[in-house]
C-alpha positions as a Python dict, from the first residue, in 0.01 Angstrom:
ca = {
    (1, 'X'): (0, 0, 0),
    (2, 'X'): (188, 179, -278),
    (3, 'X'): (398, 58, -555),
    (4, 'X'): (691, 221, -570),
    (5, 'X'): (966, 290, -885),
    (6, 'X'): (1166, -34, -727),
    (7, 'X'): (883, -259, -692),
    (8, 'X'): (823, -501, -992),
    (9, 'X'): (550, -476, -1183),
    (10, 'X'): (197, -549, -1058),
    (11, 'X'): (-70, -714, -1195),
    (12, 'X'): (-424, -469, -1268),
    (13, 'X'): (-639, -498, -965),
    (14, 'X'): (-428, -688, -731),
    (15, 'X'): (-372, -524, -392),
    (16, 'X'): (-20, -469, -205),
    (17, 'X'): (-213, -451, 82),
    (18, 'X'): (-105, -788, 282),
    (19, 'X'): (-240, -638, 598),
    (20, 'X'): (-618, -600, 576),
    (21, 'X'): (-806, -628, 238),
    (22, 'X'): (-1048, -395, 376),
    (23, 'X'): (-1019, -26, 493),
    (24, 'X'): (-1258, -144, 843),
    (25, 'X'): (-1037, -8, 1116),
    (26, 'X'): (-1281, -24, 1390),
    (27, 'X'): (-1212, -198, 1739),
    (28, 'X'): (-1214, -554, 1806),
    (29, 'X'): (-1505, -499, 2068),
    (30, 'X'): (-1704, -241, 1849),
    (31, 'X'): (-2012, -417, 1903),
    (32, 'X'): (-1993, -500, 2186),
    (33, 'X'): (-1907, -169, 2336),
    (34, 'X'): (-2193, -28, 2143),
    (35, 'X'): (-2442, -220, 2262),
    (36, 'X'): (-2353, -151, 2652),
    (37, 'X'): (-2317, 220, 2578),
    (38, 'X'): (-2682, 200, 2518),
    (39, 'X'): (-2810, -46, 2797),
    (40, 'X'): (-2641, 208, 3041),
    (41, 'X'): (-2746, 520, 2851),
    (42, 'X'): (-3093, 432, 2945),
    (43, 'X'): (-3025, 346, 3307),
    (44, 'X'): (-2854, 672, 3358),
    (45, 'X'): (-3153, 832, 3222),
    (46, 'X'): (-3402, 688, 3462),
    (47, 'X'): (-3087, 757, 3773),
    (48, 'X'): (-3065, 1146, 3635),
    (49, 'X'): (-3445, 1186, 3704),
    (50, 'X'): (-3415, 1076, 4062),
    (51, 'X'): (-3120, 1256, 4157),
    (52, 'X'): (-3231, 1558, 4021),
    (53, 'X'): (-3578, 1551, 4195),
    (54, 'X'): (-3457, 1472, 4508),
    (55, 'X'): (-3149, 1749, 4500),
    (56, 'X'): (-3448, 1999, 4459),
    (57, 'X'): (-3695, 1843, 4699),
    (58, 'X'): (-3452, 1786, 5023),
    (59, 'X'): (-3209, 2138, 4876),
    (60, 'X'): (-2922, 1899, 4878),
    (61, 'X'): (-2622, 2046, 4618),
    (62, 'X'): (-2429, 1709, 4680),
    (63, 'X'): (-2763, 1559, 4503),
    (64, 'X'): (-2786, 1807, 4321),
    (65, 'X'): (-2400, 1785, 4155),
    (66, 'X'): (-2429, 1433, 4157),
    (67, 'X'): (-2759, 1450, 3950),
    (68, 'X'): (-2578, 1726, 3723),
    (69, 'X'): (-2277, 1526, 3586),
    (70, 'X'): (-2540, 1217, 3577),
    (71, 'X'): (-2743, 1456, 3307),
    (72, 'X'): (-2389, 1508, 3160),
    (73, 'X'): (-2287, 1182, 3135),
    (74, 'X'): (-2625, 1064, 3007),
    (75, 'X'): (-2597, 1320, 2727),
    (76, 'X'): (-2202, 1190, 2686),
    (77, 'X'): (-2340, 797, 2639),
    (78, 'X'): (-2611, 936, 2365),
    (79, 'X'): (-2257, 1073, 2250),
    (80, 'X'): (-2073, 741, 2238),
    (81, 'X'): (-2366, 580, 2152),
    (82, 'X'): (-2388, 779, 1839),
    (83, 'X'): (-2061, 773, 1745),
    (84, 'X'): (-2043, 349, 1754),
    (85, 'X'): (-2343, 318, 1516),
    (86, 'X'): (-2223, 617, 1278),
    (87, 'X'): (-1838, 473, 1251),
    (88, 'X'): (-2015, 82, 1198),
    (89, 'X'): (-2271, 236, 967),
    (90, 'X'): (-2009, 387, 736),
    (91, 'X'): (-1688, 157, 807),
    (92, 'X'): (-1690, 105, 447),
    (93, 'X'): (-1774, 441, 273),
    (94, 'X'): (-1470, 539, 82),
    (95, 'X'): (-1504, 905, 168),
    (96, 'X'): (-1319, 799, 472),
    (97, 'X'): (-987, 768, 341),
    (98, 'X'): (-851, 555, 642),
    (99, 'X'): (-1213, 449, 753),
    (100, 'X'): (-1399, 534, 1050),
    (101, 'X'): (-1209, 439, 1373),
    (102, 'X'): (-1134, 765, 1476),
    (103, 'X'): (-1531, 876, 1475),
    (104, 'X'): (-1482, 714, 1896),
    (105, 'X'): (-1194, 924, 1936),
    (106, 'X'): (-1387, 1270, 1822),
    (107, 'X'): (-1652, 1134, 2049),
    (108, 'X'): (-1408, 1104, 2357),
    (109, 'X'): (-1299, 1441, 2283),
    (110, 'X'): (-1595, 1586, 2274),
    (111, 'X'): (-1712, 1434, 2576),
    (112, 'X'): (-1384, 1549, 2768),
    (113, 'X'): (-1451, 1876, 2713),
    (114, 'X'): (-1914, 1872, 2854),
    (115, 'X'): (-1667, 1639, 3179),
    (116, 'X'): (-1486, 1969, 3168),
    (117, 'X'): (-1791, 2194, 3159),
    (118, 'X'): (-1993, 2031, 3411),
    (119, 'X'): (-1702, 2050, 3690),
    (120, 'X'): (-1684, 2450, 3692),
    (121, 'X'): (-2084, 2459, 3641),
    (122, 'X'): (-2092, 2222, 4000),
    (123, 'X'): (-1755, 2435, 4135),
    (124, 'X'): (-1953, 2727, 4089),
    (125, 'X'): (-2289, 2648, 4247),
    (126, 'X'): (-2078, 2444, 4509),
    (127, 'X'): (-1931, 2767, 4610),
    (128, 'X'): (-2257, 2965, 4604),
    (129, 'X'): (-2417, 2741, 4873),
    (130, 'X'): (-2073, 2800, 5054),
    (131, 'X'): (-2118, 3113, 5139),
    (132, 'X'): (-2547, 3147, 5129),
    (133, 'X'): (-2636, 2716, 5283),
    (134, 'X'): (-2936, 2630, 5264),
    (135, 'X'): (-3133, 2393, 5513),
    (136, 'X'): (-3062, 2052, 5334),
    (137, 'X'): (-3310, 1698, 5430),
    (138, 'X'): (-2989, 1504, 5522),
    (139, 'X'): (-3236, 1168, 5580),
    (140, 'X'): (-3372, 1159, 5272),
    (141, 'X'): (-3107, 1282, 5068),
    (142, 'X'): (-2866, 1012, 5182),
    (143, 'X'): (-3080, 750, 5075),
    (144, 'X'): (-3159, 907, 4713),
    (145, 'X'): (-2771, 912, 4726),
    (146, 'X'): (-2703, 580, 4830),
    (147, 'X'): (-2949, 427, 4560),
    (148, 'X'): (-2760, 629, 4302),
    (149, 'X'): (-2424, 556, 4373),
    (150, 'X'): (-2509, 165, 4389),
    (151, 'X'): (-2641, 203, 3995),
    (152, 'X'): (-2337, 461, 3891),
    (153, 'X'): (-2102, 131, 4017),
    (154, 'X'): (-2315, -106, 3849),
    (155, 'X'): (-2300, 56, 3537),
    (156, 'X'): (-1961, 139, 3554),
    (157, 'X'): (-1889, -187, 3554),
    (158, 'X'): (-2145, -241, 3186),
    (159, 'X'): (-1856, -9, 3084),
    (160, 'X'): (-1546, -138, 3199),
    (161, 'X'): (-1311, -174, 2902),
    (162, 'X'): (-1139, -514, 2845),
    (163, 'X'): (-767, -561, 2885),
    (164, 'X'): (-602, -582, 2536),
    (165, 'X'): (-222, -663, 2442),
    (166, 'X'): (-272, -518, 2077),
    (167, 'X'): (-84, -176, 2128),
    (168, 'X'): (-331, 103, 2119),
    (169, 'X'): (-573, -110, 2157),
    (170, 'X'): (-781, 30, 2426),
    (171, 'X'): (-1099, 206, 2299),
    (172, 'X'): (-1088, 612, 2343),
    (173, 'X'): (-1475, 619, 2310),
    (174, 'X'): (-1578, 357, 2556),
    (175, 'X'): (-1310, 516, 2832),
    (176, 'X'): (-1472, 822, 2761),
    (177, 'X'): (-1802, 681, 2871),
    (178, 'X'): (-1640, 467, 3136),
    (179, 'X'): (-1478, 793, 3299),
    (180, 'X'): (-1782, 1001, 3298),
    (181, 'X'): (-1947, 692, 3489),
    (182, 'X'): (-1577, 671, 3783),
    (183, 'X'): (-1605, 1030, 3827),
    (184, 'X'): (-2000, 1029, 3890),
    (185, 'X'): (-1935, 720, 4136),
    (186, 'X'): (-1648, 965, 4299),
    (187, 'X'): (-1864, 1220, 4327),
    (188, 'X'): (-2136, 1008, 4494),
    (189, 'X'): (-1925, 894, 4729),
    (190, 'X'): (-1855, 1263, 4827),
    (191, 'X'): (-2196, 1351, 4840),
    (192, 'X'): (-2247, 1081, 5070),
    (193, 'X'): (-1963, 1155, 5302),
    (194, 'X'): (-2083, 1553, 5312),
    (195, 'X'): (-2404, 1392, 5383),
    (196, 'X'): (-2336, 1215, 5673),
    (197, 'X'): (-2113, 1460, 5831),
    (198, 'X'): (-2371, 1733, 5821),
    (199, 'X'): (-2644, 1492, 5938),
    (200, 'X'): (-2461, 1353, 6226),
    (201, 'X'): (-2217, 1641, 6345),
    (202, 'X'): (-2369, 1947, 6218),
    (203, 'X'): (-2133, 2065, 5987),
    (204, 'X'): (-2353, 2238, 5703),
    (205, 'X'): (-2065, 2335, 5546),
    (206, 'X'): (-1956, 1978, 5467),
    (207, 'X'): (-2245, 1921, 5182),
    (208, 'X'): (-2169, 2200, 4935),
    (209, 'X'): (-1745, 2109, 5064),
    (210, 'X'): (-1853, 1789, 4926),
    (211, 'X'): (-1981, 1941, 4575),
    (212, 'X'): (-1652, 2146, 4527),
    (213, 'X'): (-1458, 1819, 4608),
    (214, 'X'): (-1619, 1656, 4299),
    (215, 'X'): (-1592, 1899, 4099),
    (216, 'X'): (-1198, 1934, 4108),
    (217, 'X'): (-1182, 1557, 4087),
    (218, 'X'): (-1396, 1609, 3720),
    (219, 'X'): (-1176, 1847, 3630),
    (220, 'X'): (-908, 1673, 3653),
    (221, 'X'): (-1067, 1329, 3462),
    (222, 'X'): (-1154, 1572, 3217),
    (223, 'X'): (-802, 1726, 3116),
    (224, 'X'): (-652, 1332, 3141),
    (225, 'X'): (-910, 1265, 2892),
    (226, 'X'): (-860, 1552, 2647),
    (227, 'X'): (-506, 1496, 2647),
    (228, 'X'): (-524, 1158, 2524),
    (229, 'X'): (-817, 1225, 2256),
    (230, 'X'): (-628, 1523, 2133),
    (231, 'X'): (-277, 1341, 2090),
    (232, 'X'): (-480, 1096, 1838),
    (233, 'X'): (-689, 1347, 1674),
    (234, 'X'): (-355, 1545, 1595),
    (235, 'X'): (-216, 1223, 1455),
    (236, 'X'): (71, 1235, 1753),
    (237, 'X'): (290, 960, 1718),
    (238, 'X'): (106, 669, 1961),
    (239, 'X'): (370, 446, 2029),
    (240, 'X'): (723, 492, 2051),
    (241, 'X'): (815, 110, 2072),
    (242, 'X'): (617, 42, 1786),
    (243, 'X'): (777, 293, 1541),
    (244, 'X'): (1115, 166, 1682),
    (245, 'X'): (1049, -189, 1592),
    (246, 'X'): (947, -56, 1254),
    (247, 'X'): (1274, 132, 1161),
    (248, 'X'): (1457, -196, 1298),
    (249, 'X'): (1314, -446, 1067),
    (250, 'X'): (1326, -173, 715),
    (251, 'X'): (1690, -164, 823),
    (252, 'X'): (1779, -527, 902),
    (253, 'X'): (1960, -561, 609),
    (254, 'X'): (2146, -244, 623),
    (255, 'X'): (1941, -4, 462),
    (256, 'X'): (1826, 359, 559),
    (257, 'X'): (1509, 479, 716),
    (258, 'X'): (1503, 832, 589),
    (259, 'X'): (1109, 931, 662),
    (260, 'X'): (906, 700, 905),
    (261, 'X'): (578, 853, 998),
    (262, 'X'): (308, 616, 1252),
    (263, 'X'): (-18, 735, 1373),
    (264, 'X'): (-360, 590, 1480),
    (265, 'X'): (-658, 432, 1271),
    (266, 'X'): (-857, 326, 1523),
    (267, 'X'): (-863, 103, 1848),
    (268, 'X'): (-569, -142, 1773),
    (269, 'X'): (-499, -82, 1399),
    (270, 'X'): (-197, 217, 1299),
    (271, 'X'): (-81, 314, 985),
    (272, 'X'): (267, 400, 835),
    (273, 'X'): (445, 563, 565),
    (274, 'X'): (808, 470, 545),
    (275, 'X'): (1043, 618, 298),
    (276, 'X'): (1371, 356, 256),
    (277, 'X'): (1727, 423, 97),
    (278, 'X'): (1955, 116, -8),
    (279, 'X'): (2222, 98, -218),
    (280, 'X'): (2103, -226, -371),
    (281, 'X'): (1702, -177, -352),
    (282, 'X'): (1526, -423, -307),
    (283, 'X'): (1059, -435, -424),
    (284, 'X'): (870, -280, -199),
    (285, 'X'): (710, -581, -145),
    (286, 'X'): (984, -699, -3),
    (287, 'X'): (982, -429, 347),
    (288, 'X'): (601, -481, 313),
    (289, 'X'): (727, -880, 456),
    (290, 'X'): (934, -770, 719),
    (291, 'X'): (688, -584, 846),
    (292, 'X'): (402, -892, 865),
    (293, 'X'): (328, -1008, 1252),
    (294, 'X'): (385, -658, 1382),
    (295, 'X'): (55, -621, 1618),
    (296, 'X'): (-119, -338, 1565),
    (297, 'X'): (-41, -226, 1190),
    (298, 'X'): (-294, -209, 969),
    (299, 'X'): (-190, -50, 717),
    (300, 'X'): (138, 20, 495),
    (301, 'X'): (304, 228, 242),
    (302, 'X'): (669, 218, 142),
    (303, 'X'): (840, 375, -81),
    (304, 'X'): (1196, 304, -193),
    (305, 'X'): (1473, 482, -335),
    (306, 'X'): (1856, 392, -409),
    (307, 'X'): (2155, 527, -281),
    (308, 'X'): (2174, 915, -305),
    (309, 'X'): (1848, 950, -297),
    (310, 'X'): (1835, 1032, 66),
    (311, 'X'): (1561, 1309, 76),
    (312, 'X'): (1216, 1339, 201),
    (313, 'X'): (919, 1425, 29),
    (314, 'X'): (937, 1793, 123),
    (315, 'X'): (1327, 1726, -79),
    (316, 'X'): (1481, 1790, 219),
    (317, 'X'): (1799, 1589, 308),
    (318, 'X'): (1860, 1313, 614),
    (319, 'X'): (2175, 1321, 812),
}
């Protein structure tokens, strides 16, 4: 937090930081998430081998896709993976000005975009075997397909992130991973379905019908996804309600709000500047109070000016 030209005087080496003494602004279930990220890294691994194999030994592109954005989600969970032990292993490097939560959320984005990738790669080679099919071992394919979707829901489930009532709590990196893993079950299901219809009526066109299918439903995982990563990469504002209650409580006691800027640390911890006009000032330490309890904030910095001071830092003046 900063001291400010209305604050009193502070003592050398104290901290106006009531929030957190620390600058660690990583998620409640870091660890935790971490450590399933890799347990299912390494069963998608083994799942990716099979489905590929067996797309290429029965010609089924259902198998195939499905084994595709299994190799793409594998390489998305070394992703994640990577990105929980790199924001732990520096939480507390000072180069990091507001630490290292948002290492997840470059992650997420990151991994948005291969989601993105792999649906036109499977759209494309979906409608390839459209219009040239190839004779496809439905038997064998639809076990191979079965056995894969049963491990896509288990480890969906690894992934699953918990429910949290911190506001922007929930973990970017982790529903990253957890995505990649709905849309490969979705996608499994579709291969299944194509399966059985061109086993048991005939309909060759139903397998590669199947492929396109999943990739459309990627696609559009993939843009939800980089939506949400972006908005907190480009510091976006994440919560409306939260940056109301903010200006509410600086101004319970009839002072003015004349810059308020929130944005996202990490998974459940924001930050926020806040420049306040009164006519009778009161320490900064004082707005620092009113805002103790508010879930979610991290970190603070206010700075205070009297009356006719109403100007931003850019010197531009408030209504």
């Amino acid at each position: 937090m900063s001291q400010t030209a209305h604050s009193p005087a502070v003592p050398p080496g104290a901290s106006l930081d009531g929030f957190r003494a620390d600058r660690v602004y990583l998620g409640a279930d870091h660890r935790r998430n971490e450590r399933r990220t890799w347990i299912v890294t390494a069963i998608c691994a083994a799942t990716l081998v099979a489905q590929v194999a067996g797309g290429l030994v029965f010609k089924s592109m259902a198998l195939t896709a499905s084994g595709l954005h299994t190799a793409a989600h594998v390489a998305a969970l070394l992703v994640a993976s990577g990105a929980y032990a790199l924001a732990r292993r520096h939480a507390d490097n000072p180069r990091f000005a507001f630490g290292t939560g948002k290492i997840g959320d470059l992650a997420g984005f990151a991994n948005a975009v291969v989601l993105a990738i792999t649906a036109a790669f499977i759209g494309v080679e979906s409608l390839q075997r459209l219009s040239k099919p190839e004779a496809v071992d439905y038997d064998s394919a639809l076990i191979l397909a079965c056995a894969g979707l049963v491990v896509t829901l288990v480890c969906a489930w690894l992934l699953k992130p918990r429910k949290t009532a911190t506001p922007g709590g929930r973990d970017l990196n982790l529903s990253a991973a957890h995505l990649h893993l709905t849309a490969d079950a979705l996608v499994g299901l579709l291969a299944i379905a194509g399966l059985v219809a061109g086993a048991r009526l005939g309909w060759t066109w139903a397998d590669p019908l199947a492929g396109l299918a999943g990739a459309f439903l990627v696609a559009q995982f993939s843009l939800s996804l980089i939506r949400r990563t972006a908005a907190t990469l480009l510091d976006m504002n994440p919560s409306a309600e939260l940056t109301a209650e903010i200006r509410s409580r600086l101004e319970a006691e009839g002072e003015h709000v004349v810059d308020l800027h929130l944005w996202r640390l990490g998974p459940g911890h924001h930050a926020a500047v806040a420049v306040v006009s009164a006519v009778h000032p009161q320490g900064a330490e004082a707005y620092h109070a009113r805002l103790q309890g508010l879930a979610g904030l991290s970190h603070v910095t206010v700075e205070v000016r009297g009356a006719g001071h109403d100007h931003d830092h850019a010197g531009h003046a408030h209504p």
